[in-house]
C-alpha positions as YAML, in Angstrom:
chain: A
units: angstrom
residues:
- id: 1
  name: UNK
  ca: [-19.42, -47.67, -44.37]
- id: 2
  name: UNK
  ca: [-21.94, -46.43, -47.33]
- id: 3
  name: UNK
  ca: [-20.77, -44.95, -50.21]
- id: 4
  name: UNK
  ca: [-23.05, -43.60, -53.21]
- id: 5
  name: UNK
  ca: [-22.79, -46.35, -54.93]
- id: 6
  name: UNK
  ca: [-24.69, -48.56, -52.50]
- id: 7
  name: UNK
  ca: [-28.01, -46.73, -53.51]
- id: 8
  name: UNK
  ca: [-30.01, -46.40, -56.76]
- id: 9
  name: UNK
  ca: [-33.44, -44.17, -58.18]
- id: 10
  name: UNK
  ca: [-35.74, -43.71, -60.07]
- id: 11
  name: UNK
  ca: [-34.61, -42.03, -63.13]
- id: 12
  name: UNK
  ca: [-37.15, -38.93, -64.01]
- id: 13
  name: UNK
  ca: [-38.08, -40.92, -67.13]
- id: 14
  name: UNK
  ca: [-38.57, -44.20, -64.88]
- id: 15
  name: UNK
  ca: [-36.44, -45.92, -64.90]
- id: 16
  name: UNK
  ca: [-34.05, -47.55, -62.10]
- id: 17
  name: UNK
  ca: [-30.51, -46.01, -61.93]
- id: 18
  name: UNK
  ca: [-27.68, -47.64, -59.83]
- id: 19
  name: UNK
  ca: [-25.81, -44.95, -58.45]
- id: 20
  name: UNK
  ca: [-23.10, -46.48, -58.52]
- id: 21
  name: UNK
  ca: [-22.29, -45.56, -62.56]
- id: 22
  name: UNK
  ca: [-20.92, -42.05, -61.09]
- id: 23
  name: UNK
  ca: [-18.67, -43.64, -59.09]
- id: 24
  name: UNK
  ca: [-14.73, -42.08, -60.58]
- id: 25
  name: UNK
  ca: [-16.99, -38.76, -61.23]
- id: 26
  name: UNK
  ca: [-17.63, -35.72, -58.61]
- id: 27
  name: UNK
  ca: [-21.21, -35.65, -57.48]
- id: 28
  name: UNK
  ca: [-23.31, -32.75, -56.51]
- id: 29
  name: UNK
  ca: [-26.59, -33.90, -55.24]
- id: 30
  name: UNK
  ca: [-29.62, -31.18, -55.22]
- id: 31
  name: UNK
  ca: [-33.08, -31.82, -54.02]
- id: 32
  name: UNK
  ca: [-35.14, -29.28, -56.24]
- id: 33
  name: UNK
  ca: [-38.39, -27.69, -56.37]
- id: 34
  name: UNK
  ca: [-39.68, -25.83, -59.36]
- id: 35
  name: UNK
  ca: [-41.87, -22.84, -57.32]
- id: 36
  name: UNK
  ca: [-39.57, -22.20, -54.88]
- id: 37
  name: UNK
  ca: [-37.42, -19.15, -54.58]
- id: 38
  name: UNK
  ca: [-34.01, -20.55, -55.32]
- id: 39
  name: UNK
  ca: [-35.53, -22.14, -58.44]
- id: 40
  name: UNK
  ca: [-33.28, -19.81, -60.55]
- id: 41
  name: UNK
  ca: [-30.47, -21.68, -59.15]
- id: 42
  name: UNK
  ca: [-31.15, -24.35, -62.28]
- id: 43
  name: UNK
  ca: [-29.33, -22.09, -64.42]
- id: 44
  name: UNK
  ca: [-26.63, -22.11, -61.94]
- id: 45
  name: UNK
  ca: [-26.72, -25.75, -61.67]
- id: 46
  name: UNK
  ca: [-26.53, -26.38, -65.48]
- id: 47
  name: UNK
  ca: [-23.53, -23.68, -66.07]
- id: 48
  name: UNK
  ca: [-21.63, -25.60, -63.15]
- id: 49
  name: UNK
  ca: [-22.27, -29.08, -65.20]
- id: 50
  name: UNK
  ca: [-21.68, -27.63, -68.43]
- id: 51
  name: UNK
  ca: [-18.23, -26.30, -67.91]
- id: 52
  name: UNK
  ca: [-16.95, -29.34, -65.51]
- id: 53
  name: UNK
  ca: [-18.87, -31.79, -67.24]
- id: 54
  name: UNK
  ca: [-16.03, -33.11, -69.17]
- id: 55
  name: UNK
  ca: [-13.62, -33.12, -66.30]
- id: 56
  name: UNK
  ca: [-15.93, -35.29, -64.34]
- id: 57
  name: UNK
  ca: [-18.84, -33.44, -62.45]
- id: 58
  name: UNK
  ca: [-22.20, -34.97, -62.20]
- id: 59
  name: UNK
  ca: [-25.60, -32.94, -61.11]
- id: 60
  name: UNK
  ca: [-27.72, -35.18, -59.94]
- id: 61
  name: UNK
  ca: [-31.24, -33.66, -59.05]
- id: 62
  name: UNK
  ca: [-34.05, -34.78, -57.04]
- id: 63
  name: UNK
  ca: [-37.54, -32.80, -56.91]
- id: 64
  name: UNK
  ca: [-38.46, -32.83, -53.67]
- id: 65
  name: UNK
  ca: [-42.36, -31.60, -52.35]
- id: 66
  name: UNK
  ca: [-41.61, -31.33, -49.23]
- id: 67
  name: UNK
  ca: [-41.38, -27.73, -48.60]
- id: 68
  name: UNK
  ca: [-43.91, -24.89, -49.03]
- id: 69
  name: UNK
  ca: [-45.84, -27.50, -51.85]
- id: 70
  name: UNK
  ca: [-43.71, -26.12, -54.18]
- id: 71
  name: UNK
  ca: [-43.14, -29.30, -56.75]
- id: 72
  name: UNK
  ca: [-46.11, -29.80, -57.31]
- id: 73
  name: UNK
  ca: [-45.93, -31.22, -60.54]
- id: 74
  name: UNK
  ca: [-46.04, -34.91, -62.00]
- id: 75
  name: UNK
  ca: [-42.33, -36.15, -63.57]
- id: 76
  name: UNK
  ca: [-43.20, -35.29, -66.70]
- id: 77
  name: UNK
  ca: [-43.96, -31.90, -66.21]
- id: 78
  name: UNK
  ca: [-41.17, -31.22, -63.49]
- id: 79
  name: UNK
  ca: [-38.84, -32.65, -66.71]
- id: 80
  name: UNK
  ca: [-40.32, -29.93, -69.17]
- id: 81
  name: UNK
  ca: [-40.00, -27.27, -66.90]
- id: 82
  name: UNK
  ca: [-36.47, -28.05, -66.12]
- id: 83
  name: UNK
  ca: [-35.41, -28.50, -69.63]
- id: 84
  name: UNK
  ca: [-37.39, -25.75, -71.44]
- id: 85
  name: UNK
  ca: [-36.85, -23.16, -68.72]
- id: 86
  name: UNK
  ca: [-33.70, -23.56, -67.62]
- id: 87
  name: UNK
  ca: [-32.03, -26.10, -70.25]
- id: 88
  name: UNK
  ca: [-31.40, -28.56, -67.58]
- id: 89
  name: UNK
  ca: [-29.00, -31.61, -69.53]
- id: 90
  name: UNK
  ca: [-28.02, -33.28, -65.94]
- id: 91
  name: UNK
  ca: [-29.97, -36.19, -65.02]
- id: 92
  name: UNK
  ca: [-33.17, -35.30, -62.43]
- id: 93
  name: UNK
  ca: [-34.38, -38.08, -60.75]
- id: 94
  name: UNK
  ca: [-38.23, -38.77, -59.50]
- id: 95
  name: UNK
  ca: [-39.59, -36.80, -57.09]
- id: 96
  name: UNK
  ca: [-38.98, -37.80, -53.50]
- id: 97
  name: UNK
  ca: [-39.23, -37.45, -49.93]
- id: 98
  name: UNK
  ca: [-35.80, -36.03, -48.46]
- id: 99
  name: UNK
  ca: [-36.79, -35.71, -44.37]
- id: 100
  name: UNK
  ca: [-39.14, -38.02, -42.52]
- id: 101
  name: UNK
  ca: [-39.98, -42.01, -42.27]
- id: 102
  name: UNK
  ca: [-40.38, -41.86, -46.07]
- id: 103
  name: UNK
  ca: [-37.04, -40.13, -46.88]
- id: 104
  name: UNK
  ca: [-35.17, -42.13, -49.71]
- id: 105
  name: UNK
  ca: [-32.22, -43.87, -48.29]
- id: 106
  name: UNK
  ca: [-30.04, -41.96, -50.63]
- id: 107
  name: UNK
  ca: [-31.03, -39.17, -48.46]
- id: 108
  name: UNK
  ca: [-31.03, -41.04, -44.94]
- id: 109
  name: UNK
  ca: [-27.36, -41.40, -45.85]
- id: 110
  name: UNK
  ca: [-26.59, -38.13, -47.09]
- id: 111
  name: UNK
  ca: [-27.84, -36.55, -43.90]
- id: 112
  name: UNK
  ca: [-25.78, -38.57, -41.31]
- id: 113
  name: UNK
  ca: [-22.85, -38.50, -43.35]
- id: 114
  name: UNK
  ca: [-23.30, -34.46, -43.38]
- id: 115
  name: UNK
  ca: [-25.37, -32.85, -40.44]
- id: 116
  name: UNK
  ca: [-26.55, -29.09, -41.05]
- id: 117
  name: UNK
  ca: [-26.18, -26.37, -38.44]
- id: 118
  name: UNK
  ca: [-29.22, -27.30, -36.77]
- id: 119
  name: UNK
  ca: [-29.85, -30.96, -37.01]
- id: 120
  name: UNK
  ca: [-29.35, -33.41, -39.94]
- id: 121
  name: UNK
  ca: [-32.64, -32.69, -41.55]
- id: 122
  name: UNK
  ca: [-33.18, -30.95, -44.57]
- id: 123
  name: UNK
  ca: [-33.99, -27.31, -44.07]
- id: 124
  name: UNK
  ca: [-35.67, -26.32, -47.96]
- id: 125
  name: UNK
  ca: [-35.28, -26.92, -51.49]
- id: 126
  name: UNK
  ca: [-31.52, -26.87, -53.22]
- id: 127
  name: UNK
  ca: [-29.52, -27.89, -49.81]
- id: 128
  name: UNK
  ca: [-26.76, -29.72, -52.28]
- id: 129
  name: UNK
  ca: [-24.21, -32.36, -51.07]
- id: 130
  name: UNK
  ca: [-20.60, -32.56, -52.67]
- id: 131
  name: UNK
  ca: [-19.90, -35.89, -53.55]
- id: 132
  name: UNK
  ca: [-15.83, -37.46, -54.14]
- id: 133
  name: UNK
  ca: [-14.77, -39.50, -57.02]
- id: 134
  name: UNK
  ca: [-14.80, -42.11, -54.05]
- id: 135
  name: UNK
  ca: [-18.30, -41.71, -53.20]
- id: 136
  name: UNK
  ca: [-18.03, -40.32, -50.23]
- id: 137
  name: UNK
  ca: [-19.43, -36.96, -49.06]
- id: 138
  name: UNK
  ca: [-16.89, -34.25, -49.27]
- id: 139
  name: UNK
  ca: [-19.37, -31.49, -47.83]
- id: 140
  name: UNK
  ca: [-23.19, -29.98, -47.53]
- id: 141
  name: UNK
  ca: [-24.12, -26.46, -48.52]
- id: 142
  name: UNK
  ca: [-27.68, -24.32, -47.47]
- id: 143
  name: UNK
  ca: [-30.46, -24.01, -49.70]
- id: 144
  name: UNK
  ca: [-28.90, -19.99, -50.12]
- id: 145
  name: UNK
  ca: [-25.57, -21.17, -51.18]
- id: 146
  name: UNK
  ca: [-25.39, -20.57, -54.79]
- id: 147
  name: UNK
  ca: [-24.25, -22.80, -57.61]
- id: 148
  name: UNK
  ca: [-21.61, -20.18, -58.38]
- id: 149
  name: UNK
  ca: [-20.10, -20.02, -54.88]
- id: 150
  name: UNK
  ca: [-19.50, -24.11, -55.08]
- id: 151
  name: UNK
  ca: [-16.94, -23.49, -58.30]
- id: 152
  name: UNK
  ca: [-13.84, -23.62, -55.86]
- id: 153
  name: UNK
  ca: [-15.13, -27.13, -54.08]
- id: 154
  name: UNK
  ca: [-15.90, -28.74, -57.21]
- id: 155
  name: UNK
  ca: [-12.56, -27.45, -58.91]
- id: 156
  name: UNK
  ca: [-10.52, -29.02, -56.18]
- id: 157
  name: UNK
  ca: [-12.82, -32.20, -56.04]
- id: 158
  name: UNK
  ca: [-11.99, -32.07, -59.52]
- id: 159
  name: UNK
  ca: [-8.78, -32.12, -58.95]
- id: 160
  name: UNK
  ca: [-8.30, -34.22, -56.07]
...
C-alpha cells in the first residue's frame, strides 16, 4: 500500500522534492491552471493555507495543461502569476500531466486511491485530494468545489 510519501516532484523552482517531508502534516493536493475558470480559487487556496498553516495544512499545487490549454505558461511564469496575482506562499510544483500514459505517478496513485463519479480520471483543473497526517487519501473534491467549502474536512483532518 502507497502512501504520499512514496513519491517525489519537481519543485516549481526545479528542484526534486520527496514528498515524503509532509508526512505528520494534512495535504491538499490541487492540479492548477492559470486561464481556467476556477483560477480565482488561488485566493481560496492561499486563505485555506494561511489560516491552517500553523496547525499543519500543506497546499501542494501542480499546473496541469491538460485541459482547455489553459497553463500555458513556462514555470517561471506560472510562479509569477501565482505569487503576484494571487499571493500564492504554498509550494507549486512543475507542470504536469495528471490523466493519460504520461500522468505523474503521484497522480496514478491519487486517482485509484480516490475514483470520481464517473471514472478515476481527472475531469478539469482544481479537482483537489485531501491528504491525512498518515499519507493516505482522506477524500477527492470536483474542480467546482470551492476552497471555502473544504474548511470543515481540513479542520477535522486537522484534528484527527
Amino acid at each position: 500500500m502507497s502512501t504520499l510519501a512514496d513519491f517525489s516532484a519537481t519543485a516549481i523552482d526545479g528542484t526534486e522534492r520527496p514528498l515524503g517531508e509532509y508526512l505528520g502534516k494534512v495535504v491538499l493536493v490541487v492540479n492548477t491552471a492559470s486561464k481556467c475558470g476556477f483560477t480565482p480559487q488561488y485566493d481560496g487556496l492561499q486563505k485555506l493555507y494561511a489560516e491552517h498553516a500553523d496547525a499543519g495544512l500543506v497546499v501542494l499545487g501542480f499546473p496541469c495543461d491538460q485541459f482547455g490549454h489553459q497553463e500555458p505558461g513556462t514555470e517561471a511564469e506560472i510562479d509569477e502569476f501565482c505569487r503576484v496575482n494571487h499571493g500564492v506562499t504554498f509550494p507549486m510544483f512543475a507542470k504536469i500531466d495528471v490523466n493519460g500514459a504520461d500522468a505523474h505517478p503521484l497522480y496514478t496513485w491519487l486517482r485509484s486511491e480516490k475514483g470520481g463519479v464517473l471514472g478515476d480520471a481527472i475531469k478539469w483543473n482544481f479537482t483537489k485530494f485531501l491528504i491525512g497526517r498518515d499519507g493516505e487519501v482522506i477524500k477527492r473534491y470536483a474542480p467546482q468545489t470551492t476552497p471555502e467549502q473544504l474548511e470543515g474536512d481540513v479542520e477535522k483532518a486537522l484534528a484527527a
